[in-house]
C-alpha positions in Angstrom: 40.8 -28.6 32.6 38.3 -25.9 32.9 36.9 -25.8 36.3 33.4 -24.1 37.3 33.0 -22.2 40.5 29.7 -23.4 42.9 28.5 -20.3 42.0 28.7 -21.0 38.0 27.4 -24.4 38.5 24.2 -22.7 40.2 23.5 -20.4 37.6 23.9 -23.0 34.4 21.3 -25.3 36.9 19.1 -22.8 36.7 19.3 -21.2 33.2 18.9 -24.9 32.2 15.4 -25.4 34.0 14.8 -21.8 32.9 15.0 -22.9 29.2 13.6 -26.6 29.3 10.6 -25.3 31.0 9.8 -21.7 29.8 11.8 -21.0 26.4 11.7 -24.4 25.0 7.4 -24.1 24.8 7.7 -21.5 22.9 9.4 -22.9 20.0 6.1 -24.3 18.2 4.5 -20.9 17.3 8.5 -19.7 16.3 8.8 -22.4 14.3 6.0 -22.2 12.7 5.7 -19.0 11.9 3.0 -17.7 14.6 4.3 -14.4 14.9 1.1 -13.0 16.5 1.2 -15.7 19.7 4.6 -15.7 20.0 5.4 -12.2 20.7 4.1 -11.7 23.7 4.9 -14.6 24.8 8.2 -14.0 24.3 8.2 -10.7 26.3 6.7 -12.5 29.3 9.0 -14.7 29.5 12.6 -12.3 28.8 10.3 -10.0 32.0 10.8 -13.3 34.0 14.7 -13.7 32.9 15.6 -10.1 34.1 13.9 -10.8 37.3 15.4 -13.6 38.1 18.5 -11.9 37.7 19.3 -14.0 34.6 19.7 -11.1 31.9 22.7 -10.1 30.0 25.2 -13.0 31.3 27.9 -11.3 29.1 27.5 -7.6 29.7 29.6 -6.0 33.1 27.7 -5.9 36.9 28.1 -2.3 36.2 26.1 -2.0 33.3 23.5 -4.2 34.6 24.8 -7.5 33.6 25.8 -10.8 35.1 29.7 -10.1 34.4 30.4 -13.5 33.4 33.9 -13.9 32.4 34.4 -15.6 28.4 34.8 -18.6 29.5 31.9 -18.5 32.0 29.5 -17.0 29.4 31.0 -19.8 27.2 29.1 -22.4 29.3 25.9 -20.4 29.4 25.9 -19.7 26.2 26.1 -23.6 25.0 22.9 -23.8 27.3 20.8 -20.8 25.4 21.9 -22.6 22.0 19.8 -25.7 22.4 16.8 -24.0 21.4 16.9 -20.4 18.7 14.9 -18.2 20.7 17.7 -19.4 23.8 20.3 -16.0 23.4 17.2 -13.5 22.8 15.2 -14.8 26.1 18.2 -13.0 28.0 19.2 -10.4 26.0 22.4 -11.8 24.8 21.6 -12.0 21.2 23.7 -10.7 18.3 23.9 -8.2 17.1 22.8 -6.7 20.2 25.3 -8.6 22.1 28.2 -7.0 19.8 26.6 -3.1 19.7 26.3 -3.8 23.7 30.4 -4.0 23.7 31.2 -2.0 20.9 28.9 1.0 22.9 30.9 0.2 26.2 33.7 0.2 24.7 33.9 3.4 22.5 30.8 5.2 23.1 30.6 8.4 24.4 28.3 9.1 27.7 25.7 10.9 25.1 25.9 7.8 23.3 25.3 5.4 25.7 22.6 7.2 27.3 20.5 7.3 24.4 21.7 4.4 23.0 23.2 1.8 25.2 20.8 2.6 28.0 17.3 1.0 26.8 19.2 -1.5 24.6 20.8 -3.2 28.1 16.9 -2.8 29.3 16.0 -4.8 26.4 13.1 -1.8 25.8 14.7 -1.3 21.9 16.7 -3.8 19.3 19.9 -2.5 16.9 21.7 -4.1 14.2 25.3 -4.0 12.1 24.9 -2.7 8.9 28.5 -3.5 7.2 27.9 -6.3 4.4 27.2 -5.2 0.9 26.1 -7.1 -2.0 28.4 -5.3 -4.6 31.5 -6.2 -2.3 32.7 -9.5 -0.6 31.8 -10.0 3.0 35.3 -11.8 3.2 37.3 -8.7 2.9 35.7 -6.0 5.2 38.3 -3.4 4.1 36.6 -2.7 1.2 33.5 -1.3 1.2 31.3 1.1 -1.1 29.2 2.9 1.5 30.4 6.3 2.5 29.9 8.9 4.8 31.2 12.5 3.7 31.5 15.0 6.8 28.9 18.3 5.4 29.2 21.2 8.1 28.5 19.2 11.9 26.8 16.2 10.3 27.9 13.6 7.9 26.3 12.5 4.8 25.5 8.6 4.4 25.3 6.5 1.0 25.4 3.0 0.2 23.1 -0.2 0.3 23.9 -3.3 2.9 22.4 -6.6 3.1 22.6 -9.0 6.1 21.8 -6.7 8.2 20.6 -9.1 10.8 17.4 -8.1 12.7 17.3 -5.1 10.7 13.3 -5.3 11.3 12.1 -3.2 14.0 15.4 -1.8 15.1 15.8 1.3 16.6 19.3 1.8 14.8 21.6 0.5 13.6 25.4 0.9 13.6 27.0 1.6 9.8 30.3 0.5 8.7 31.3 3.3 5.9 34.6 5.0 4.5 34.7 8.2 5.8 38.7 8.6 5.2 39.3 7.2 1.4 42.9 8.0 1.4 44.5 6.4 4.3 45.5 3.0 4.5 42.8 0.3 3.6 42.8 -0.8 8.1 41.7 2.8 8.2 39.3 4.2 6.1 36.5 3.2 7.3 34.0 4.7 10.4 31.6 3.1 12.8 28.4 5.6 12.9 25.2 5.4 14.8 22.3 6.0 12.8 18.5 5.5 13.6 16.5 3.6 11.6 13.8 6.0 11.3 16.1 9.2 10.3 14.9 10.4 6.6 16.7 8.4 3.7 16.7 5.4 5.6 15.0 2.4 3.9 14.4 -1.2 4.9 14.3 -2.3 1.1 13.2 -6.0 2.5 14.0 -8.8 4.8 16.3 -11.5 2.7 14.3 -14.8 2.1 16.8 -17.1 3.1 15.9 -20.5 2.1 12.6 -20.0 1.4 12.2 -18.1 4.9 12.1 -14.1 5.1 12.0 -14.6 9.3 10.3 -11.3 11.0 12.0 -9.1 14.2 15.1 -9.7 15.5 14.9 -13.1 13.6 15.5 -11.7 10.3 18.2 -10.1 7.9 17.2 -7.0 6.2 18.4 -5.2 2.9 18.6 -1.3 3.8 19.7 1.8 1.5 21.1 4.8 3.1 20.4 7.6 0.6 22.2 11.2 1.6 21.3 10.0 5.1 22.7 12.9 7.6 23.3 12.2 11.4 25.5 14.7 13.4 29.0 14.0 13.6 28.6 13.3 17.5 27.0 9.8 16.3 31.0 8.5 15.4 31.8 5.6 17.6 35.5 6.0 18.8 37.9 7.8 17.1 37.6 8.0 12.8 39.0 5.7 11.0 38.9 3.1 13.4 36.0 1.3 12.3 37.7 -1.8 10.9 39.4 -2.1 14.3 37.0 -2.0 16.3 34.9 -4.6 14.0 38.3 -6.9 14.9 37.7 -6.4 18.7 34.0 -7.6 18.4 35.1 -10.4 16.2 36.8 -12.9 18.8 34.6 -12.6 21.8 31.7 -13.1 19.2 33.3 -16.0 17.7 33.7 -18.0 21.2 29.5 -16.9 21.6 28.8 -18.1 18.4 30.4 -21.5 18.3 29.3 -22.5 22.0 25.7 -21.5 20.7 27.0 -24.0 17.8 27.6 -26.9 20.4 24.4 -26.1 22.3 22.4 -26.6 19.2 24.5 -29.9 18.0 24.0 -31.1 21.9 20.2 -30.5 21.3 20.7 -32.3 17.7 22.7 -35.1 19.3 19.8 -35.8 22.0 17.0 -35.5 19.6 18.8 -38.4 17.7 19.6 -40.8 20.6 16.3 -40.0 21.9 14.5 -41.2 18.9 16.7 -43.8 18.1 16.0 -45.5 20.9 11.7 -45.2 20.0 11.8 -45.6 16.5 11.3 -49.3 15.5 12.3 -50.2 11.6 10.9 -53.4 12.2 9.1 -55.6 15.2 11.2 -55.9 17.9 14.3 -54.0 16.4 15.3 -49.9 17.3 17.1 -47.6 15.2 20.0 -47.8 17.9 20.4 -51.2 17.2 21.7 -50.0 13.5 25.5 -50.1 13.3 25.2 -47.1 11.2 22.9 -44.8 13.8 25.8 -46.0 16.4 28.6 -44.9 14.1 27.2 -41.3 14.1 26.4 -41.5 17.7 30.1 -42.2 18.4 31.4 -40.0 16.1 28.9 -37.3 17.0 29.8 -37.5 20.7 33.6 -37.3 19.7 33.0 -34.3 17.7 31.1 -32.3 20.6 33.4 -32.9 23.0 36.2 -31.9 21.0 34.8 -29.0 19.4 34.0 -28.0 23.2 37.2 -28.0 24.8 38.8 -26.5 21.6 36.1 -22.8 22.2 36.8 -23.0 25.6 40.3 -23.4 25.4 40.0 -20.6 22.8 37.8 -18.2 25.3 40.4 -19.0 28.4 43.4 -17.6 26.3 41.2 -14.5 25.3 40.1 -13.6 29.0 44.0 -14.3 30.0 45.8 -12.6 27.0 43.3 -11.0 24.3 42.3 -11.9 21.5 45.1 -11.1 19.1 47.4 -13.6 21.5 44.1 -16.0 20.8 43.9 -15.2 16.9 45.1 -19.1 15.9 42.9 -20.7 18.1 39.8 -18.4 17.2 40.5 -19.3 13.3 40.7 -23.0 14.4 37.5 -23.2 16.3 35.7 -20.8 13.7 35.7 -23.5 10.9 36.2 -26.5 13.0 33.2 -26.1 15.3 31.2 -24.6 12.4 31.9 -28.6 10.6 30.8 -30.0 13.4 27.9 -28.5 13.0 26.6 -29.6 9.9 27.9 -33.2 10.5 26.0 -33.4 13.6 22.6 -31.4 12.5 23.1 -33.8 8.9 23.1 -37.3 10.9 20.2 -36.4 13.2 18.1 -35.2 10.8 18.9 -38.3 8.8 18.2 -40.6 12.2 14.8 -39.1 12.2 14.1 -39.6 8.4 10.7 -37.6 7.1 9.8 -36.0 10.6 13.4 -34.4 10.7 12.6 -32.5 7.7 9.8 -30.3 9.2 9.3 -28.2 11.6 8.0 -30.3 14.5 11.3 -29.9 15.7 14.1 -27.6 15.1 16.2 -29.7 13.4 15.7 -28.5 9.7 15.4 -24.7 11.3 18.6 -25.0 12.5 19.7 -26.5 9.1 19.0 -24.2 6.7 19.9 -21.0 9.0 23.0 -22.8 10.4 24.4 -23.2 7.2 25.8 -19.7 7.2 27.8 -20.8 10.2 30.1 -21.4 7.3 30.1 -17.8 6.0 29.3 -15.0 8.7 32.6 -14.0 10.3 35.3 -14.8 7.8 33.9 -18.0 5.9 36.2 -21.0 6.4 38.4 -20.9 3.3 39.4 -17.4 4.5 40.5 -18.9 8.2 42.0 -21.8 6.9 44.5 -20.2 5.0 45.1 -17.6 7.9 46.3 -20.3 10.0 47.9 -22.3 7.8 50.2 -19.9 6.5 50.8 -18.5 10.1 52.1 -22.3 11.2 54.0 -22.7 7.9 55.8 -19.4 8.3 57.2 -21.2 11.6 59.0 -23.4 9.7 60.4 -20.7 7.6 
């Protein structure tokens, strides 16, 4: 159905012998919080990425990328997923990922000079600052944060949350109403600010469950009081900020649910793995359970069809866009993000006490995964997007 080129099969060889054997090592100091041994670790190793000619699969040849098509990145991506450090290694994280577009997209040549630039080089990180704690993420139209044009600059207020990697970012890119009486598609702005401009203020990274995360693995709180940037920091045209979230949103959804079937393909071996070593008594495996072979089955059904569902999603993007694609980006958004839990529930399960810590990534994947349920429209919200889409065909 969806056929590789020998060129695409070379590179997924390689990015998969690139991860077994240099990322996947480095997931015991992540995991365990070893900060201090990891980080330069890390670097090493995203130096070796970009040399091999493996950095930013998803970004244009003319911006220094690999100009993978969706569909191609698609496959990649599924690879980076089966560990978490997989999508930063090359530089194809989010948010970056998304600022990366958003700043080829509708950034000016200043802009993406001084901001694009060392972000493709991997030399500085960003982040999204749009979620707020006094509104629901659910409806991105309305939103408290403002930004009030004062001579050549404009004037920044409001408090986000969730504003992932937050930590150590060299700015970030605010969602705030800058036209209050238009329409509710087109009040709000897209504005560059750094992070280190006065009234800035990294309140604290969010514990989420029981884990505040540090770097580009965390999701910071941040309040923008009377924060002033020039004018000249606008992304695109004002106004347009809510649109040009919506052209971020599908391309991101096809990265983040192949990242989602990478992770439940690492899941699903870690289970059959162990399965087949773990005695329950002399003699007799865990695969020999009828139960552990039920969730194999099911598991391997799942995968597959939660596969060809985001790829059949990203090959309608790169051929139509992704308003043609809006149906099947709802359905693989909550379907895939199901699959998900299922999967990561059964083999943590198969692996009883040792799949609740963090010798593997199992319960990392758990707890942070959960979300996959919330971020980018949470499911109830895509459900009844597509549901009342098909019954208005019968209308």
């Amino acid at each position: 159905m969806f056929e590789t080129s020998p060129e695409l099969e070379m590179i997924l060889r390689t990015m998969r012998e690139f991860v077994r054997e240099e990322v996947m090592p480095l997931e015991r100091p992540f995991l365990h919080y070893d900060y201090d041994t990891l980080d330069p670790l890390l670097e090493q190793v995203r130096a070796k990425a970009k040399s091999l000619g493996l950095w930013l699969p998803q970004i244009p040849q003319e911006y220094g990328g690999m100009g993978l098509s969706l569909v191609e990145h698609g496959y990649v991506s599924e690879i980076l997923g089966q560990t978490p450090l997989g999508h930063y290694v090359f530089n194809c994280q989010a948010p970056d990922a998304g600022n990366m577009e958003i700043l080829i997209e509708n950034g000016t040549e200043a802009q993406k000079e001084k901001y694009l630039a060392p972000l493709l080089r991997g030399e500085i990180r960003s982040c999204f600052s749009m979620t707020e704690p006094e509104n629901p993420g659910s409806n991105p139209t309305w939103l408290s944060s403002t930004a009030v044009k004062q001579g050549s600059d404009y004037l920044i207020n409001g408090q986000k949350w969730f504003t992932s990697s937050a930590d150590g970012a060299a700015f970030a890119i605010v969602m705030a109403v800058t036209n209050p009486e238009a329409s509710k598609h087109l009040r709000a702005s897209q504005i560059i600010v750094p992070l280190d401009t006065a009234g800035v203020t990294l309140v604290r990274n969010i514990s989420v469950m029981g884990e505040k995360g540090r770097g580009w693995a965390s999701h910071g709180e941040i309040v923008y009081d009377n924060v002033r940037v020039p004018q000249e920091n606008l992304l695109g045209k004002e106004g347009e900020g809510f649109v040009i979230a919506q052209q971020r949103l599908g391309p991101g959804r096809i990265h983040h649910c192949m990242r989602w079937i990478g992770i439940c393909e690492r899941a699903f071996d870690e289970m059959c793995r162990y399965a087949n070593l773990r005695q329950v008594a002399p003699g007799r495996t865990l695969a020999q359970q009828q139960t552990i072979q039920n969730w194999v089955a099911e598991s391997r059904a799942e995968i597959n069809a939660a596969r060809l569902m985001t790829l059949d999603a990203a090959h309608k993007i790169d051929r139509e866009g992704s308003y043609a694609a809006r149906d099947e980006i709802s359905l693989i958004k909550f379907y895939v993000a199901g699959v998900l839990q299922r999967v990561l529930d059964r083999a943590i399960q198969a692996h009883g006490a040792l799949g609740m810590t963090d010798d593997l990534p199992l319960a990392f994947w758990y707890s942070h995964e959960r979300a996959a349920r919330i971020y980018d429209g949470p499911d109830e919200v895509h459900k009844r997007s597509i549901a009342r889409r098909i019954l208005s065909g019968y209308q």
